[in-house]
N, C-alpha and C positions, 0 to 999 in steps of 0.2 A: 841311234835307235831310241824310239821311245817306251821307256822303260817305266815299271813300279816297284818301289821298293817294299823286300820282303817281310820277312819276321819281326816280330818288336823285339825290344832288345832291353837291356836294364841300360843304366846311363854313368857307366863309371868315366871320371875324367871329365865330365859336364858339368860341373859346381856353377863354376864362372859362369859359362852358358844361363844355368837358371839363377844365378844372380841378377844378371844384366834384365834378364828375364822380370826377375820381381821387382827389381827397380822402375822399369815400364811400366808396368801393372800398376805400381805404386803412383809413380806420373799422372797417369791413365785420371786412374778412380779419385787424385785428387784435383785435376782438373774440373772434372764430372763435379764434384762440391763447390768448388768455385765459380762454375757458371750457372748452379742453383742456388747461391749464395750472391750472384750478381754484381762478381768480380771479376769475370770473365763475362767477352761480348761475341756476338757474331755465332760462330756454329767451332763443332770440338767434332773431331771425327774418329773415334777414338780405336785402338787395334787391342783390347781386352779378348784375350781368347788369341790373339793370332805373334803375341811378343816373342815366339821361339826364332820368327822368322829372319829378322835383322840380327841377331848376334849372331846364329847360324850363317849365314853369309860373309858379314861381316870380316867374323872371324878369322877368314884367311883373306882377305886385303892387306894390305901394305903401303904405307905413306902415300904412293904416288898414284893410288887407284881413286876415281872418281868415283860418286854417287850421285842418280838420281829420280829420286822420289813422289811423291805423289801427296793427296789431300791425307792421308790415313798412312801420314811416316814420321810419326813419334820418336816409333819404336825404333825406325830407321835412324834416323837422326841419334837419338842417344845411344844406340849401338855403336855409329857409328865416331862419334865426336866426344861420347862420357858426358856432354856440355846440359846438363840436367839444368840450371841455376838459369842458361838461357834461351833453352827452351819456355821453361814457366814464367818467366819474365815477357819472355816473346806473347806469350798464347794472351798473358795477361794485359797486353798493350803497353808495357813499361820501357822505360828510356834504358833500361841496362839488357834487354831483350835480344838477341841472336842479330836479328836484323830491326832492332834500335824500335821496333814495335810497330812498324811501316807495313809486314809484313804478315804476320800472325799465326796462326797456326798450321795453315797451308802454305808458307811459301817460306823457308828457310833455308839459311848459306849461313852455312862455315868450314873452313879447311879442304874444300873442293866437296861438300855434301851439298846439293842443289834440290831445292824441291819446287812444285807448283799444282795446283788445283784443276788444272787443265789437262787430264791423263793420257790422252790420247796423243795428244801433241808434245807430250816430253819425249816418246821414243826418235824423234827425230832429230832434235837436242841432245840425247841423250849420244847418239848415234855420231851427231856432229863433234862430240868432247872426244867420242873415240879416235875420229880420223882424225882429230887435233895431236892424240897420243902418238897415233900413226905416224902422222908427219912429224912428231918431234922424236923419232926412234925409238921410243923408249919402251920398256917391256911391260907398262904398266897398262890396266885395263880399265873400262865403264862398267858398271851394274846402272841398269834401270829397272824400278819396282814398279809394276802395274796390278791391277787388279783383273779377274775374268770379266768385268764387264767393260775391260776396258778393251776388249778384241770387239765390239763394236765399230770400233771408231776405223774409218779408212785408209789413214795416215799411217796407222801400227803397220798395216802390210807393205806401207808404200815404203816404210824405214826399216822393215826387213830384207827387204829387194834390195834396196842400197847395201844395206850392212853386211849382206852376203856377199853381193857382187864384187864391194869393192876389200870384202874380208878386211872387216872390222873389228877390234878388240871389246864386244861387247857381250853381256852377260846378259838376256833379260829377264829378270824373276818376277811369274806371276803367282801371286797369292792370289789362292781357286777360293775363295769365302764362299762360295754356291748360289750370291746375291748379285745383281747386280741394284745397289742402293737396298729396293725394297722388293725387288720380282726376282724371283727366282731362276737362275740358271738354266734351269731349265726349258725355259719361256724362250728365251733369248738367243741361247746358242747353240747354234749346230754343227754335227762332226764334233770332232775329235781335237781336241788343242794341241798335242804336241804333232799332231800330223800336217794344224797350220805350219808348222815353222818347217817341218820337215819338206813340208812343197818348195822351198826356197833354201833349200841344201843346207839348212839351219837341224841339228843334233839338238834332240831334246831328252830330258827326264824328268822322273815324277818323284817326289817323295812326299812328307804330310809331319804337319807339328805335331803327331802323337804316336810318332819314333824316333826321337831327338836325335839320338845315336847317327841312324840309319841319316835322317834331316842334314846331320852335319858332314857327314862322307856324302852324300851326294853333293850336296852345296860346293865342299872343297872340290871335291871332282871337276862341277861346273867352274868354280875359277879358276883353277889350273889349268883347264883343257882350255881355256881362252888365252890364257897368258902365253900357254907354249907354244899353240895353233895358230896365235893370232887372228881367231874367228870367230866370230858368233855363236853364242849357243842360248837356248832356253830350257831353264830352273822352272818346273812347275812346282808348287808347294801348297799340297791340298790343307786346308786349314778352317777356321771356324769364328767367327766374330760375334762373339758373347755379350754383346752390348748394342744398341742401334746404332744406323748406321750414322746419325746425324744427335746425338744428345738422345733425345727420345723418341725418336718417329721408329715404331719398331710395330709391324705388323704378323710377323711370323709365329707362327705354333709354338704358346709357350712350351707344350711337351716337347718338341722340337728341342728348343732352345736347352730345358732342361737337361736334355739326353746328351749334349754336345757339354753340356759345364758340369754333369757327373765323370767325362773323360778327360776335362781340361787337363794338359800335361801340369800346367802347375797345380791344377789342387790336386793331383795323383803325387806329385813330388813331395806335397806337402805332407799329404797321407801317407806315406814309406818315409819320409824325412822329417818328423814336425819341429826336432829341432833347429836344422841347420834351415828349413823353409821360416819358420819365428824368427833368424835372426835374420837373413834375407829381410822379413818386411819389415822388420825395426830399422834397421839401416837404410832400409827405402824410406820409413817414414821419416827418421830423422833427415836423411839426405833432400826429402819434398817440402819441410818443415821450415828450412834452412833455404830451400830455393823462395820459397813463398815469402819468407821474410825482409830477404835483398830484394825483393821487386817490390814491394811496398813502399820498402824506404828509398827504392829509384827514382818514383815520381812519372810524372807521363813524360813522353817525348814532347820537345818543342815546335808547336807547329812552325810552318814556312811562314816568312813573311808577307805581306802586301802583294798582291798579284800583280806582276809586271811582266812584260814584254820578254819573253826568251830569247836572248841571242846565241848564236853558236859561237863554241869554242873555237878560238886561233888556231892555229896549226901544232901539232907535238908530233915529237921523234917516235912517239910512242904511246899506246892505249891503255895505260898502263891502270891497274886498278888502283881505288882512290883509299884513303883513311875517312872511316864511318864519319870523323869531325870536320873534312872536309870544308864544308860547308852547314853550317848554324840553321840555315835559313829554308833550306829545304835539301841538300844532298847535289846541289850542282853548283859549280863555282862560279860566285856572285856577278853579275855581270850587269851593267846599267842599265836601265829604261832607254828604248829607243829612244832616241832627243830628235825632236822636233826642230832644230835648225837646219838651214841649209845644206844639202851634203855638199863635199868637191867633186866636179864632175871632171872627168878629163877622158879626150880624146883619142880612142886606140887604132893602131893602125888596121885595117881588114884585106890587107893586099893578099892573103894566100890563096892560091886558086886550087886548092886541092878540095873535094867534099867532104863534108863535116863525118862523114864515117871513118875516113882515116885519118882526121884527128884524131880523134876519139880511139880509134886503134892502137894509135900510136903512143898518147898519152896511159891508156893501159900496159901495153909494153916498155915505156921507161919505167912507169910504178913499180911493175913488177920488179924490172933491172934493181928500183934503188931499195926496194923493202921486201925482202926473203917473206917477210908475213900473210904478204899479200896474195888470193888462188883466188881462181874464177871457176864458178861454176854452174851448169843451165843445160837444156837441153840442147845440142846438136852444138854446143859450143866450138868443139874440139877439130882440127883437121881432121880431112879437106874442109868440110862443110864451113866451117868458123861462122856459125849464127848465121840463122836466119836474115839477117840483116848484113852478116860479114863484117860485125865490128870488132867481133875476136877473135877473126881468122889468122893464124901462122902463131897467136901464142900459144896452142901447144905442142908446137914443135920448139918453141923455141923455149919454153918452161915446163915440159913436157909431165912432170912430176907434181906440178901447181893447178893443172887443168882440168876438170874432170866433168864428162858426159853423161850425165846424168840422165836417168828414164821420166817418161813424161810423170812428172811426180812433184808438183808445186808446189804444194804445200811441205813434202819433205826436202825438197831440195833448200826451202829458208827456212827448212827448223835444223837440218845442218847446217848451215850458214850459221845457224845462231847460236850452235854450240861451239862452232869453230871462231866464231867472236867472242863467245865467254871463255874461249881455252886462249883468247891472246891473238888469234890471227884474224885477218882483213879481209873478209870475205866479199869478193863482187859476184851475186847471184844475179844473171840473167832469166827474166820469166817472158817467153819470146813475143806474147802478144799481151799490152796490159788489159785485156778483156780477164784475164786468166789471176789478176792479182785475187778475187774470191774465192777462186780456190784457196789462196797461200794469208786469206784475211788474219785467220786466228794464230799465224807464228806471227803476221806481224803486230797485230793490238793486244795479245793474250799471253804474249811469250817476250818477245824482242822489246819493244817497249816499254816493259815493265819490269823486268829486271835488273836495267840500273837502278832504280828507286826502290823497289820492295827489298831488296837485297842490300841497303841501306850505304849506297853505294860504292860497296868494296868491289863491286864488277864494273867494266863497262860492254859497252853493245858496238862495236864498230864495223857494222852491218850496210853494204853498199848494194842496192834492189835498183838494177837498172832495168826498164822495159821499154818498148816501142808503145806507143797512144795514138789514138787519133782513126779516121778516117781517109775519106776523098783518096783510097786504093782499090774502091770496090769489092772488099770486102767481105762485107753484108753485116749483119746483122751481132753476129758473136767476135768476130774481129777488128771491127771500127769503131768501138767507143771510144769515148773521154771520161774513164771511171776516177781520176786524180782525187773527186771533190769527198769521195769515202773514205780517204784516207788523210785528209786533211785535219789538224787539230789532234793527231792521236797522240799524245803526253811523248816528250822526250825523243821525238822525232822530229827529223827533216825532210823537206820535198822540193828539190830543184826541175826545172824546168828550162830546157836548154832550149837556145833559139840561136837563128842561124845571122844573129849580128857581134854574137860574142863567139868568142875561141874555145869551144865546148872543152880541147884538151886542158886549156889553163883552168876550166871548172871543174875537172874533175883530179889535175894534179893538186889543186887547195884543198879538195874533199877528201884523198885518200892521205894526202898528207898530217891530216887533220882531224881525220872520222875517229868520233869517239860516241855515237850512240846512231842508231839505224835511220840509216838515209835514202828515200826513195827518188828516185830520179827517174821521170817523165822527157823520153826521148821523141819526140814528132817521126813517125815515117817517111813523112816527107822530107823530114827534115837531112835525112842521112846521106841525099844526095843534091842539097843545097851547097854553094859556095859560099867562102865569104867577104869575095873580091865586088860583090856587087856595088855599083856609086848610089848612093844616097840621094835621095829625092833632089830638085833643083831647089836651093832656097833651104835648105834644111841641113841637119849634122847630127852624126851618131856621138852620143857621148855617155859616158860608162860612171858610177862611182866609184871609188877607188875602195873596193873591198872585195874579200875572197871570192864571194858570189854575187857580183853588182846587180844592181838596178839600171837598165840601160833607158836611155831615150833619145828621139827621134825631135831634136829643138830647132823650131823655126826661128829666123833672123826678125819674123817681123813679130809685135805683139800675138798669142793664141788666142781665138774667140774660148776652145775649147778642152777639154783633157779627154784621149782615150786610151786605157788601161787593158793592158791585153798582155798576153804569155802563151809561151812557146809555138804551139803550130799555130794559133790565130795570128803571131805576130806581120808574116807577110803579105796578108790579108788586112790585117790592120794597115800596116803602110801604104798598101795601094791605095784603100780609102782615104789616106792624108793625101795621096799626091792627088783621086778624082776630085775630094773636096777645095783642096788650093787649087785645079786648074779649071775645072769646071762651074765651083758654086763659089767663090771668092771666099771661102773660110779657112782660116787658119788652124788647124790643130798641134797639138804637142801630144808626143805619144809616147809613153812609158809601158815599160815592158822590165820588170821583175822578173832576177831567175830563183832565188831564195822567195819560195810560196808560204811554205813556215819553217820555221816561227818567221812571222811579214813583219818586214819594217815598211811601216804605212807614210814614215816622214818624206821620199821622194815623191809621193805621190802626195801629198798632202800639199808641199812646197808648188808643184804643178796647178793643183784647185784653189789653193789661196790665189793666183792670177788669172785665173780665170771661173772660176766659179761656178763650173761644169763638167759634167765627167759623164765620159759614155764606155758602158763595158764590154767588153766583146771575150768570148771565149765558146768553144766549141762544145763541152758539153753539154746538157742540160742545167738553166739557168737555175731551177728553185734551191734554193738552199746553199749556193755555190761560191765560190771564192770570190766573185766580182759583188754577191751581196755581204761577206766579211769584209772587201776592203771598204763598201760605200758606207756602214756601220760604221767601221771604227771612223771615217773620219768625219761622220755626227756626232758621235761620241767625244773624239779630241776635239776637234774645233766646231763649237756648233754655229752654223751661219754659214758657214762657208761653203758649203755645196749648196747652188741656188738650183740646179737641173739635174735629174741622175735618168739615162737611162741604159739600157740592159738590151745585148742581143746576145744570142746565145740556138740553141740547136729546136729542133723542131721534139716537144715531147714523145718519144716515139722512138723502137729502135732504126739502128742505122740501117738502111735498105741498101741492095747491092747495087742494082741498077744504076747506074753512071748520072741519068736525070732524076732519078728521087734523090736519090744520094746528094746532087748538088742543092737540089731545093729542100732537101733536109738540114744539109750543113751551114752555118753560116759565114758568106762571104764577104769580099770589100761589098758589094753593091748592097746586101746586106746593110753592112754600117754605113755607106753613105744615107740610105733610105734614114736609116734612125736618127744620124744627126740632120738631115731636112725637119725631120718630124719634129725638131727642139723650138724649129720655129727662132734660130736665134736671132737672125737680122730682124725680124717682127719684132720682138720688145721693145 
């Protein structure tokens, strides 16, 4: 039921409460001096007027309960961690800062407190750390702090649906400030807020920072009944932010304002208690005075070194989080510049005649078998149905407790995922058509990818986002693209691309054995029911590098006139064009095909263009801006001289049409790249 809490009360037994309280405060307003003193950078968002909120809550957690916060969680944060010294350090960009100054005032970790500037998208995270709780039995619970303007956002209801359905130990507390940013409440939202959550068999109540009493028995209430219930519930917590919302941007009715800081609970404590409120702010001030001093004498953080070439980590038993010193040099373990010499290629056998979806099945179900950590989860994943695709049909019967069916809800379904990667487990999220990754864009560039590094990497992210791509299934328009090239380059991620001349299960038993930060994997449609017993061109040989995620190629016995660069569904398509141009036009090409898209090792292909001195690209999405112009870049960049011819085919600008004949004259084919390598005019030189 949603409830309001009654009468005001006096506040015996709440000392502590308004200590925690003035110590905030104190944080607060000397933050606020230091970024008009020009010792602080960026923005301060500060919760002056709203401090009762976090130790209230707080309060009745316990070791093993999570937190997570939002741009305007200070107060949260020092409630919940005491960690005053790294906080101010943090805000102020210094090396001895929370998270090493990487981070800042919005995005702080320590002892399981988790925060981000992104509000809308932590209840799904936040949602995800619960069901992490859930799977590991334990009685302990998630709190997520939002703000009322943060029930704009679409995600919030899609990670309530979840948290109910799958009766989650979460808490969510919204502080009502009556703003959202600078508009008013008013403006914004409609209905009733605890009757959202109650749509979704979510119990809410209401209380307000100017009954502290009344504040703290509700709050306990709300964590208890999640602890015991193991379910959901929403903390409304009507309250007041006495300060703008951003340093100074503050448009609101000063009478306003003033009306709300003649009730502040703290200056009313301070007025019935002016002693014990004086020694509260001495003690904050000395306790600010003393943080501000150690962060001076910290120094800034050491930036990264030299920009080089990301490789992924080898394989580990475990995902385990790292020590802030890790690494010196930027937070990820040092690892060499791709090298330019030759790689070892070696020959693997392809006799298995079963289709690449039940590899793939299959190789998921041993993972599972060998790492307890490992749950899938997507829509319709679950028996009968097992995906859209059926590449994860029968493991939830056979893990029945690791599987879960998820509502059409993309964007929450990888912001759980990405809680259940920061609580420790291996999450494989299925998103069943990759047209659909824009929905799930901002858990993966705004949330997953940035919390190994902002969090100064005492987490990691070991997030597996398999989808289907591609076209030439008719479609149309919203389910046949090739969107790959959007998520290309997104910091501390990886993007494989499986083709049907490698053992997709050996690429994904190195990946899960190994996954230690969010990895997206580009599966072809087609591809699912390709074999990979097929023989190899006449005159030609599949040959593989010998690393987790190879570079394969397709090398001819006689000299290459040419190089053409191609991945995943374009790869069949690409071969046939080696075998029309060897049988038909007398040219020879060499054909590489890379399943690690990034972080790219450019030296296979680089080794291919130094003999021959041309490269033609082929890929199915739209060309402008696309991986085939990253790889023909970097190798002007490394070697310059050595591409004497580049050309590019790639998809018709335009979406994909259903129609079986636009469709094919939209996509690009072999006949396709044979026309473009004609066009090089090579025998003419």
């Amino acid at each position: 039921m949603y409830t309001d809490m009654a009468a005001t009360r006096e506040t015996p037994g709440l000392r502590d409460l308004y200590r925690q309280a003035f110590l905030i405060r104190g944080v607060e307003l000397r933050l606020l001096e230091l970024f008009g003193q020009g010792k602080v950078v960026g923005t301060i968002h500060t919760c002056v007027g709203q401090e009762l909120s976090g130790p209230a809550v707080t309060r009745s957690l316990r070791e093993g309960d999570l937190v997570f916060s939002n741009h305007r969680g200070h107060g949260h944060y020092i409630a919940r961690t005491g960690d005053v010294e790294g906080l101010v350090a943090e805000v102020m960009g210094k090396r001895s800062g929370a998270c090493g100054g990487r981070g800042g005032s919005q995005h702080l970790h320590k002892d399981g407190f988790f925060s981000n500037g992104v509000q809308g998208g932590i209840v799904p995270v936040a949602a995800g750390l619960a069901l992490g709780l859930k799977l590991k039995g334990s009685n302990d619970i998630c709190v997520v702090f939002i703000g009322d303007g943060t029930l704009g956002e679409g995600v919030v209801y899609e990670a309530l649906n979840i948290a109910s359905k799958w009766a989650l130990p979460l808490l969510i507390v919204l502080e009502d400030n009556l703003y959202a940013q600078s508009t008013p409440r008013s403006q914004t939202l409609a209905g009733d807020i605890g009757k959202r959550a109650e749509a979704f068999g979510i119990p809410a109540a209401a209380c307000d920072t100017w009954r502290p009493e009344e504040l703290v028995a509700a709050a306990g209430r709300a964590v208890e009944g999640v602890r015991a219930e193991g379910r959901p519930r929403l903390l409304v917590i009507g309250t007041y932010r006495l300060k703008a919302h951003s340093k100074g941007d503050d448009d609101r009715d000063p009478a306003e304002v003033r009306a709300y800081a003649e009730k502040d609970p703290l200056s009313v404590f301070a007025k019935n208690h002016p002693d014990e409120a004086r020694g509260f702010e001495r003690a904050a001030a000395a306790a600010v005075a003393e943080a501000v001093a150690k962060a001076e004498k910290a120094g800034d953080p050491v930036p990264p070194g030299p920009a080089r070439d990301a490789r992924p980590l080898g394989p580990r038993s475990q995902a385990a989080p790292r020590p802030a010193d890790a690494d010196p040099e930027g937070g990820r373990d040092a690892r060499p510049p791709a090298s330019t010499a030759p790689r070892r290629w070696t020959r693997t056998d392809l006799s298995c005649d079963r289709p690449v979806v039940a590899l793939i099945r299959e190789a998921l179900a041993r993972n599972m078998e060998r790492d307890e950590r490992i749950v899938v989860l997507g829509e319709d994943v679950a028996d009968p149905y097992g995906g859209a695709f059926k590449a994860t049909q029968g493991l939830s019967t056979r893990f029945p407790s690791r599987v879960f069916n998820a509502p059409i809800s993309e964007a929450a379904i990888v912001g759980v995922a990405n809680g259940l990667a920061l609580h420790g487990r291996v999450p494989v999220a299925e998103i069943m058509f990759g047209d659909f990754l824009t929905l799930c864009a901002d858990q993966i560039i705004n949330h997953a990818s940035k919390f190994r590094y902002m969090y100064n990497d005492a987490v990691r992210v070991p997030l597996v986002l398999r989808t289907p791509m591609g076209g030439r299934r008719g479609y149309g328009p919203t389910h046949s693209q090739a969107l790959e090239k959007h998520f290309l380059g997104v910091p501390d991620t990886m993007m494989l691309a499986l083709h049907g001349r490698y053992d997709p299960g050996k690429v994904y038993d190195a990946l899960l054995a190994g996954a230690d930060r969010p990895t997206l994997v580009i599966e072809d449609k087609l591809l699912y029911g390709q074999r990979l017993s097929r023989e190899a061109p006449a005159g030609f040989v599949w040959e593989h590098t010998d690393e987790p995620f190879p570079t394969s190629r397709l090398r001819p016995s006689a000299r290459a006139d040419l190089t053409i660069l191609a991945y995943g569904g374009m790869l069949p398509h690409a071969e046939a064009a080696v075998s029309a141009l060897f049988e038909e036009h007398d040219l020879v090409a060499e054909l590489v095909c890379p399943i690690l898209l990034y972080p790219w090792d450019h030296a296979p292909l680089l080794e291919s263009v130094q003999a021959t001195g041309r490269l033609l690209v082929a890929e199915e999405g739209v060309g402008f801006a696309a991986f085939g112009a990253e790889a023909a870049s970097a190798l002007v960049e490394r070697a310059p001289g050595v591409l004497r011819q580049l050309k590019r085919v790639a998809s018709h600008p335009h979406p994909v049409p259903s129609a079986a004949s636009l469709e094919r004259a939209a996509l690009p084919g072999a006949a396709a790249i044979v026309a473009a390598v004609l066009e090089m005019n090579i025998h003419g030189e």
